[in-house]
N, C-alpha and C positions, 0 to 999 in steps of 0.2 A: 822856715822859722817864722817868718810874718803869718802866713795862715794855720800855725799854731797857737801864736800871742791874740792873735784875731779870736781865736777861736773862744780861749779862754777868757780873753775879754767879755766877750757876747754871755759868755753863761755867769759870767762874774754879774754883770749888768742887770737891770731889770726890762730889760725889750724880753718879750715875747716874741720869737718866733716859732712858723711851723716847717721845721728843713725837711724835705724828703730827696732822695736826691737817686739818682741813677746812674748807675757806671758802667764802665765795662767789667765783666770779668777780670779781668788781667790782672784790674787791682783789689780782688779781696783779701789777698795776704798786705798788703801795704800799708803801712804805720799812718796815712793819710785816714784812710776809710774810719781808723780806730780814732784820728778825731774828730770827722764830719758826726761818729755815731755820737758825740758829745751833744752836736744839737738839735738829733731826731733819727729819723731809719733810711739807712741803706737799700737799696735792691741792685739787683745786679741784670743788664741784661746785654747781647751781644752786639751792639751796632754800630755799621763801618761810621762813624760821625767823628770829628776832631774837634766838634765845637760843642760847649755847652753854653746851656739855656739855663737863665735865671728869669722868674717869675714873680714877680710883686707890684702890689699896689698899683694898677696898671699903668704898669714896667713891665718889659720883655728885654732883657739884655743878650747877647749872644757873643760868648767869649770865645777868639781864636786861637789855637794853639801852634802856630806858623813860625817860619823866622822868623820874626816879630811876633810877639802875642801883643792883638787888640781886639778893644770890645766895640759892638755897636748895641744902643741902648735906644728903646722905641717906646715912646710914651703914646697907648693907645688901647682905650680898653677893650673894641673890637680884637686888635690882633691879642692883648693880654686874655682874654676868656677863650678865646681859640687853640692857645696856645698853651691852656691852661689843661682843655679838651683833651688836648694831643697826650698832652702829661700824664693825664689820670689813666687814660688806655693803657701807654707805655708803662704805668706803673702796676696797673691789674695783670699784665705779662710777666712783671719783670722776677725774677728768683731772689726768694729773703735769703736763702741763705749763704752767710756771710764764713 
């Protein structure tokens, strides 16, 4: 419920962002994905990871999905354009269709 109101906030709002985001498979049926596509495009591709990677303003956050979920956030813009790097590959791989 929060990363729906989140969501809809954002597009309500006047920030500009550019979402791109990458999943796994598993969840292109999932009511989630239909509101990430609210603030940009999906792709899909298979990888063992349980963490994701959020990219900005050189920011690199890396959220855990554990018994506990928590994030570690790296202000740096070496490892931000590296990591930015890694993104764009994984995203020239990744499958549009949703």
């Amino acid at each position: 419920i929060f990363i729906e109101r989140l969501i809809k906030d954002i597009k309500k709002s006047k920030i500009k962002i550019d979402y791109k985001g990458i999943w796994n498979p598993k969840y292109k049926q999932d009511k989630i994905i239909h509101d990430y596509n609210l603030l940009g495009e999906n792709r899909f591709l298979d990888l063992p990871s349980k963490v994701a990677a959020i990219i900005y303003n050189e920011h690199v956050a890396f959220l855990y999905t554990s018994d506990k979920p928590y994030a570690i956030e790296i202000k740096n813009k070496l490892i931000e354009e590296e990591m930015k790097s890694y993104f764009i590959y994984l995203w020239k791989t990744a499958d549009r269709k949703v």
